[in-house]
C-alpha positions in Angstrom: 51.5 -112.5 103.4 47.8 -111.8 101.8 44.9 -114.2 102.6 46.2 -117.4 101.0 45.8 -120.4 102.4 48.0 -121.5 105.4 46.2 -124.3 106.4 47.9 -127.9 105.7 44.9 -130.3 105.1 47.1 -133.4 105.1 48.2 -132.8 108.8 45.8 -130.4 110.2 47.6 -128.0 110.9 48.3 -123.9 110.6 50.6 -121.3 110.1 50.3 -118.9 113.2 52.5 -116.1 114.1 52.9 -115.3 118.4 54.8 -113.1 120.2 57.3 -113.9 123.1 59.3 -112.4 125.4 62.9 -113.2 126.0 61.7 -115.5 129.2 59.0 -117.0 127.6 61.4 -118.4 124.9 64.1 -119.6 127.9 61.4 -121.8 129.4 59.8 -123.1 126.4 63.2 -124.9 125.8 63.7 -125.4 129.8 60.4 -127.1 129.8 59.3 -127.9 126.2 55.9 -125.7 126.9 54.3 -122.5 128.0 50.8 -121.4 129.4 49.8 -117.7 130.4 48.9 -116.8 133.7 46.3 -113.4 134.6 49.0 -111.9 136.1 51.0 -111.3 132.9 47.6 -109.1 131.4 48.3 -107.2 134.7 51.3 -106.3 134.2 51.0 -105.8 130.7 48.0 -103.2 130.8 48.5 -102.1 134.0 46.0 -99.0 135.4 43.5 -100.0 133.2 44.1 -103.6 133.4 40.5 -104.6 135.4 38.1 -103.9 131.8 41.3 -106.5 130.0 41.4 -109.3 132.6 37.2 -109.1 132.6 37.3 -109.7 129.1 40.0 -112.3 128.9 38.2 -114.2 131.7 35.0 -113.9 129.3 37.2 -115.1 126.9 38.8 -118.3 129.2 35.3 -118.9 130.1 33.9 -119.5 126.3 36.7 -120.5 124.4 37.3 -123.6 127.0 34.0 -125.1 126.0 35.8 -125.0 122.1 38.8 -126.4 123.2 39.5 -128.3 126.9 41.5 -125.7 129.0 44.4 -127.5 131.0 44.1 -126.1 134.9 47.3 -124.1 134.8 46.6 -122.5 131.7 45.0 -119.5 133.3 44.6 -117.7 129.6 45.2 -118.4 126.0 48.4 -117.5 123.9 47.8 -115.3 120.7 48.5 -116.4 117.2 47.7 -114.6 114.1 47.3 -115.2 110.5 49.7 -112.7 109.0 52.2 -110.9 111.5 51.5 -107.7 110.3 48.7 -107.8 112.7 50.9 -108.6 115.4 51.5 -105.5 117.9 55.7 -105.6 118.1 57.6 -104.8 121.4 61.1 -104.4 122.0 62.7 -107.9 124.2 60.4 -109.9 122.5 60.7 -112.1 119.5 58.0 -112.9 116.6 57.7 -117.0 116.2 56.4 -118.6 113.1 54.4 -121.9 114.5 52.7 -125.1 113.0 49.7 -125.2 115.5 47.2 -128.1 115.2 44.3 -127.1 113.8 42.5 -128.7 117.3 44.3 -127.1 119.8 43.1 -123.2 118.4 40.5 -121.2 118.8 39.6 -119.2 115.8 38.3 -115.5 115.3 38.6 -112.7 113.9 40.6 -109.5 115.7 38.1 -106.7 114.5 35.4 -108.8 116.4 37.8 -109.1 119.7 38.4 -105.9 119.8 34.9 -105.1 119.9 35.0 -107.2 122.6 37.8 -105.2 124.7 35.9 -102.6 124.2 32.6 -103.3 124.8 30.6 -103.1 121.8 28.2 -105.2 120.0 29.7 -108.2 118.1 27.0 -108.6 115.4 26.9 -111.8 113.2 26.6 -109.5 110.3 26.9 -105.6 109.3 22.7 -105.4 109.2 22.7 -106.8 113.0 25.2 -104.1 114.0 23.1 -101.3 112.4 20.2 -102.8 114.1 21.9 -102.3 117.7 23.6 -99.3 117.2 20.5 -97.3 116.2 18.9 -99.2 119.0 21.1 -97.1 121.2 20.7 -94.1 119.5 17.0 -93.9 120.1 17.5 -94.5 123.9 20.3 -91.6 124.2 23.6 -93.5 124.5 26.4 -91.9 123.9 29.3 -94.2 124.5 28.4 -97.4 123.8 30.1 -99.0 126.7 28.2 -97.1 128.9 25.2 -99.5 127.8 27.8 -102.1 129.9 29.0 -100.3 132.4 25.9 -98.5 133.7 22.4 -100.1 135.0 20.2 -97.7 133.1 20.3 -100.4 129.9 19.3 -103.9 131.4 17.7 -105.0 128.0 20.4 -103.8 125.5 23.2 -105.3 128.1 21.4 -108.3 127.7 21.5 -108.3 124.0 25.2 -107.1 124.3 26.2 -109.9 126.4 24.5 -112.5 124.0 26.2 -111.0 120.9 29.8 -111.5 122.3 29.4 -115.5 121.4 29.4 -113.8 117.6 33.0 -113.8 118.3 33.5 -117.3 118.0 31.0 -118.1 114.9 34.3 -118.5 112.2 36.0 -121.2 114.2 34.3 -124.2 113.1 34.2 -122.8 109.7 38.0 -122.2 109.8 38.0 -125.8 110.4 35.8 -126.9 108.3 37.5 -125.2 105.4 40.9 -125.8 106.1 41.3 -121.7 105.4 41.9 -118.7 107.5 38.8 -116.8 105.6 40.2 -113.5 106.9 43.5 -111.3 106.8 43.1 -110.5 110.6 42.4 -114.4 111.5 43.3 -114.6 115.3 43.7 -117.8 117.1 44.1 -118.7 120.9 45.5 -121.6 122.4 46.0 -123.1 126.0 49.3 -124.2 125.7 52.3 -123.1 123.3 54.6 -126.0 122.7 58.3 -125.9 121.6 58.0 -128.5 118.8 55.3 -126.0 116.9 58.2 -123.3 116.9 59.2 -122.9 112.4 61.1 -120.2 113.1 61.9 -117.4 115.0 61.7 -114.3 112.7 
């Protein structure tokens, strides 16, 4: 799909890709809507499912001072720019959607996963650099251990902080009335029936 526009400035809205599963799709016509709950990211990841629902709670957490989180909206529903990014699995279905430009929460998928795993979101390439040798010098070597251990209290500090980075395309996005980026992610509270193009 490349990294044209998909933004229509007229109504404010976006093209977004999600995937669903089979029941997702059944109650979205039962009930016209759908919200994610904590207990489908345990399921999904399973053994390792503690460091995900950490994160996503981070992500709950921030992203709801973006955009207003209804209370049974316990997590945000993915969209993407281009579904090539999109991670398929069999029983589920790939929805093209028209998702108001309001209602999303934009970033970029390189910087959340450096968020899943722990590492330093850095506003540029020179910030990175910066942090990573910072870590060097004091003997790290897994940068998640900077995280996950107590030995690092001022470079946890600075990791912490940097994970707002992930939200510093959004209003840009916006602004622009572009996706900026091929690997554009969005999140929103609440996926509604009438944004459903097609399914694909």
């Amino acid at each position: 799909m490349g990294v044209e526009k998909r933004m229509d400035n007229k109504d404010r809205k976006v093209t977004l890709y999600s995937i669903q599963t089979e029941n997702v799709l059944k109650q979205l016509k039962k009930n016209g809507y759908h919200t994610s709950k904590m207990k489908f990211i345990k399921e999904k990841y399973g053994e390792v499912a503690t460091t995900f629902v950490d994160a996503y709670k981070w992500y709950v957490s921030n992203a709801e001072k973006i955009v207003p989180r209804p209370v049974e909206a316990e997590s945000a529903v993915w969209g993407y720019g281009d579904p090539k990014y999109i991670e398929k699995h069999s029983g589920c279905q790939v929805l093209q959607l028209h998702v108001p430009v309001e209602k999303a929460v934009f970033f970029r998928m390189i910087d959340w996963n450096k968020r899943l795993n722990l590492r330093y979101i850095g506003k540029n390439q020179q910030e990175e650099d910066s942090y990573n040798q910072k870590i060097v010098q004091h003997g790290v070597d897994y940068e998640g251990n900077v995280f996950l251990t107590p030995f690092y209290p001022q470079l946890k500090g600075e990791l912490i902080k940097s994970w707002n980075n992930l939200f510093r395309y959004d209003n840009l996005v916006k602004e622009k009335g572009d996706l900026l980026f091929p690997d554009m992610q969005a999140g929103f509270w609440c996926l509604e029936l009438e944004w459903i193009q097609k399914i694909l």
